[in-house]
N, C-alpha and C positions, 0 to 999 in steps of 0.2 A: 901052418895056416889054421887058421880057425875053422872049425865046422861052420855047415850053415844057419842050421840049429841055432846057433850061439847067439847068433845076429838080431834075432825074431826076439822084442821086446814089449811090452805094455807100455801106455802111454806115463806112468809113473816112474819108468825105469827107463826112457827116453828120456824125459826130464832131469833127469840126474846127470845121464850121458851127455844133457848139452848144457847144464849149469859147471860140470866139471870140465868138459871142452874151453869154455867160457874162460873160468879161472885159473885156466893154462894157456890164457891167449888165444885160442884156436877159435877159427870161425868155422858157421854151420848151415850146409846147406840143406835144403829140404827137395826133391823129387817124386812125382807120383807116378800113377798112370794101373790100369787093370793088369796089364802083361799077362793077358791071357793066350799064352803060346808065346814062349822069349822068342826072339828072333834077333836077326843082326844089330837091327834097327834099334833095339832094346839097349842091347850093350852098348853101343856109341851114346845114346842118348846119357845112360848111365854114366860110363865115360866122362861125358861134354862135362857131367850135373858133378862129379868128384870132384874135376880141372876147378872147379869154382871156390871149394871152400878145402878146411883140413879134416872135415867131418861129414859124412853125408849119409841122410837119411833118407830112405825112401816110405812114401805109404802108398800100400797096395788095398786096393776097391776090395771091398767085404763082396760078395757072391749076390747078395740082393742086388745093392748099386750095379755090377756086372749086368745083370739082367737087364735091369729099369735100362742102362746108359746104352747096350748093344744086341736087346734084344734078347727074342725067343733061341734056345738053344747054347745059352752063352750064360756063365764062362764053362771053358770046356775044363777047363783043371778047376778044384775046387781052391780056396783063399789060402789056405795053407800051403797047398803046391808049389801056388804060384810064388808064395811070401817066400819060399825056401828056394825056389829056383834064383830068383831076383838075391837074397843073402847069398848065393851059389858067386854070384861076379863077386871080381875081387875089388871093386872100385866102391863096393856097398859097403859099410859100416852097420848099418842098423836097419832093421825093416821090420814098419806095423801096419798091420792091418786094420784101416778104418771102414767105417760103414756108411759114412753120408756119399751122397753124388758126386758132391766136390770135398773141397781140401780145408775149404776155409779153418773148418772148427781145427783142425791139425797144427794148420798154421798158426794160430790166437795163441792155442796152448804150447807149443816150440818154439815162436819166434823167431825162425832160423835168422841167418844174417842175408840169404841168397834162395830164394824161391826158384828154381829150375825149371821151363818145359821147352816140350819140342819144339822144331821147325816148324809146325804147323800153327803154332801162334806169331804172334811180334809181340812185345815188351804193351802196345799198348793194347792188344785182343785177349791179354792173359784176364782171365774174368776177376782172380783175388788178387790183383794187382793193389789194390787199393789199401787192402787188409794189410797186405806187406810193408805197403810203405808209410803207414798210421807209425810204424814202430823203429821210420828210418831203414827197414829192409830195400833191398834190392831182387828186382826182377830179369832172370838171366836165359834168355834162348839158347839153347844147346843141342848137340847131337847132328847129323847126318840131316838130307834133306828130307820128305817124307815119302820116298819110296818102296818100303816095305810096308805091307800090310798085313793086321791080321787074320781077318773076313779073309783078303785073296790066299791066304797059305791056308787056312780051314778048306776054303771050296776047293784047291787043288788036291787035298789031302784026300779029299771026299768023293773026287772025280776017282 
């Protein structure tokens, strides 16, 4: 098995990982999300987001966006942690770390074949729905319902 290390790429060395995907047939999914504190919920989503394509990459929120997106006190691990935790599932192939709010600019530059998110959206509340399917992509709900939370496992941790 690969380290997790191994996994954690730049967006240049992404691009190669999905032009040579590409010219081996293989399709490419794309998965985001902070995954500040992995939890159950994380892995299935991750899970749901592999079942989709033969390559799947996830981008995890730079430490600013964390803040801006969840507030004071947050994220509790710092981007690297998290990027290494999230590479840690075996259902991950590739994991970067961007820095905007959202995904879009990620997506422009990878053009996966399958944009991945949780149960807490539908196909048509995904916000870069749009961005996706300018290029023919597809937009795919995955993962578990949205029962775990991260806020509730910090405040228990905290109690």
């Amino acid at each position: 098995m690969r380290e997790a290390a191994s996994k954690l790429g730049s967006l240049d060395e992404l691009r190669g990982q999905v032009e040579a995907a590409r010219r081996a047939g293989r399709t490419v999914a794309l998965a985001n999300g902070c995954f500040d504190l992995l939890h159950v919920g994380h892995v299935r989503y991750l899970e749901g987001a592999a079942a989709e394509a033969d390559l799947l990459i996830v981008g995890v929120n730079g430490d600013e966006s964390v803040r801006r997106l969840k507030g004071e006190g947050r994220p509790v691990l710092p981007a690297r942690d998290r990027a290494l935790l999230v590479a840690a599932v075996r259902a991950v192939d590739h994991v970067i770390v961007f820095e905007g709010d959202d995904v879009r600019g990620l997506l422009a530059a990878l053009r996966p074949d399958v944009h991945c998110k949780g149960t807490d959206y539908t196909p048509e509340t995904v916000p870069e729905r749009d961005v996706v399917r300018a290029w023919g992509g597809r937009v795919a709900i995955v993962g578990d319902s949205k029962r775990h939370d991260t806020r509730e496992l910090i405040a228990k941790v905290r109690a």
